[in-house]
TORKOL-4160 file (C-alpha; in steps of 0.2 Angstrom, whole numbers, padded with zeros to 4 digits, m for minus):
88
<pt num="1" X="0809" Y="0838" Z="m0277"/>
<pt num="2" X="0806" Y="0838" Z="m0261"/>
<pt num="3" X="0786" Y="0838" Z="m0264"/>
<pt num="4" X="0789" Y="0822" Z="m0272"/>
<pt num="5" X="0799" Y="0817" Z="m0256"/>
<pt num="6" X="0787" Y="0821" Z="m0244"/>
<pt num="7" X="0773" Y="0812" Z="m0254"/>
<pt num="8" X="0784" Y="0796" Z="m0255"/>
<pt num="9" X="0787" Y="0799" Z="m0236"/>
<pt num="10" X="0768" Y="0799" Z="m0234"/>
<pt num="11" X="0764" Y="0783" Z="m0245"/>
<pt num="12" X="0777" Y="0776" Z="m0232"/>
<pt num="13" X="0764" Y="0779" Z="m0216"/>
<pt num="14" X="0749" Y="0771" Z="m0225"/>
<pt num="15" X="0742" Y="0754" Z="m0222"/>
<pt num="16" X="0743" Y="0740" Z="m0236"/>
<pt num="17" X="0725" Y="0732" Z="m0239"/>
<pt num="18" X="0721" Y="0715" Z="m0233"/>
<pt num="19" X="0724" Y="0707" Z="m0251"/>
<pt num="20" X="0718" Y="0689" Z="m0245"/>
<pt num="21" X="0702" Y="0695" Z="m0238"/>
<pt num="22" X="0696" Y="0695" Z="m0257"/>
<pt num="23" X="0683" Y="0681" Z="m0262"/>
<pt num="24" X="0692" Y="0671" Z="m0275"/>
<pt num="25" X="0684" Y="0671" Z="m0295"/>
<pt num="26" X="0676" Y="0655" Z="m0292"/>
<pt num="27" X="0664" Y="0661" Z="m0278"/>
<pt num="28" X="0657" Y="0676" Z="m0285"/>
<pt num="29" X="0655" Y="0671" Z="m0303"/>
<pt num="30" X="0661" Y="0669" Z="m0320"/>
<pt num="31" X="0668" Y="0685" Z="m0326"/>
<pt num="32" X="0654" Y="0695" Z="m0336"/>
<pt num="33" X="0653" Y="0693" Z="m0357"/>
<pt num="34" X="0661" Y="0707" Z="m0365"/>
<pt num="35" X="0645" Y="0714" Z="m0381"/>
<pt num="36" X="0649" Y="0725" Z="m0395"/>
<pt num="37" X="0638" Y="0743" Z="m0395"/>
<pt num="38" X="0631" Y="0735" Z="m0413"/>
<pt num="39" X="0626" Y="0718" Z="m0404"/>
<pt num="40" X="0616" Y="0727" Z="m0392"/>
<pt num="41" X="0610" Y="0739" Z="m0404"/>
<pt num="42" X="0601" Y="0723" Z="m0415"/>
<pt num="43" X="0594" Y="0717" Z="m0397"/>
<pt num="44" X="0586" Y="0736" Z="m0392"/>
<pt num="45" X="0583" Y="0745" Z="m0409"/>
<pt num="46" X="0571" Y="0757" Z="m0401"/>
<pt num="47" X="0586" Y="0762" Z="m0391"/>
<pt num="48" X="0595" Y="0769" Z="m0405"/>
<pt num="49" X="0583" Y="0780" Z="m0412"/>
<pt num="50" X="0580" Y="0787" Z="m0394"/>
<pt num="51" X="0599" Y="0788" Z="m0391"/>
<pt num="52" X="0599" Y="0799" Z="m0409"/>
<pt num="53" X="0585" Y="0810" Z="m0406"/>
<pt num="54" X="0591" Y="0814" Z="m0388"/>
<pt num="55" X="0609" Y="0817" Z="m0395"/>
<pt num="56" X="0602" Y="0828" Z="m0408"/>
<pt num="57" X="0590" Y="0838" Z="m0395"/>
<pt num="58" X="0607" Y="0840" Z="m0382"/>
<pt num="59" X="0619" Y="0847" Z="m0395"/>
<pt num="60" X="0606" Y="0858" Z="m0403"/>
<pt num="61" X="0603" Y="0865" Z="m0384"/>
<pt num="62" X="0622" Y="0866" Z="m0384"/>
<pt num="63" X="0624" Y="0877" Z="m0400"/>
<pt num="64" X="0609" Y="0889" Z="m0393"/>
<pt num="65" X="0620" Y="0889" Z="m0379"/>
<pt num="66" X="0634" Y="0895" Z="m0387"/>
<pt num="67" X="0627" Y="0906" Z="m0399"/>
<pt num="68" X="0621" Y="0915" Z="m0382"/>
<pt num="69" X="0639" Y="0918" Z="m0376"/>
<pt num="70" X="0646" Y="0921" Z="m0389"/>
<pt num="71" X="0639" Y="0939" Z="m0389"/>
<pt num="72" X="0652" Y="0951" Z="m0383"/>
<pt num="73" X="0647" Y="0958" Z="m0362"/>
<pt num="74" X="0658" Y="0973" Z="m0358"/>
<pt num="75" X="0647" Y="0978" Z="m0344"/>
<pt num="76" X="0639" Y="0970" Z="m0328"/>
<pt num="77" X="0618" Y="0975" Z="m0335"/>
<pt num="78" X="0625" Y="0965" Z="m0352"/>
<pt num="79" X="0632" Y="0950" Z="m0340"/>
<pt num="80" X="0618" Y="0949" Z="m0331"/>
<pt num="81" X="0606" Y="0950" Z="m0347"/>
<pt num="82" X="0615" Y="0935" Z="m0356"/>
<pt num="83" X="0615" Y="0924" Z="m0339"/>
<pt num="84" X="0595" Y="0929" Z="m0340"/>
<pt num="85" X="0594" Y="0922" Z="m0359"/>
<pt num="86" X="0603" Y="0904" Z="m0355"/>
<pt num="87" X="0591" Y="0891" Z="m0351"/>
<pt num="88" X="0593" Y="0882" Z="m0335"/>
């Protein structure tokens, strides 16, 4: 309780930004147009294969990974022989 306190007690001493300072919506711009992933997908199809193949590559790094420390270490040498085996 008296964390929470002390953190109200510090919000207290803090200044409050300068809210009209910001430019208003008119000056920088209409707000930008919200796309679906499958709308930029039919722009960029090359992308989409290169997003797969580079998924594929990262989780099959991932399961070497874990295949690695999955192997029991009871001793330092052991440690030290499964940090030598994980890729960096």
């Amino acid at each position: 309780m008296r964390y929470l306190i002390f953190c109200f007690a510090l919000l207290g001493c803090a200044d409050w930004p300068e809210i009209s300072q910001t430019p208003p919506l008119r000056a920088s711009g209409d707000w930008p147009r919200l796309v679906s992933a499958a709308e930029l997908y039919a722009v960029l199809p090359e992308a989409r294969a290169d997003r797969r193949d580079s998924l594929a590559a990262r989780a099959s790094a991932l399961r070497a990974r874990a295949a690695i420390l999955r192997r029991p270490a009871t001793t330092r040498d052991q440690m030290e022989a499964l940090r030598a085996r994980l890729p960096r």
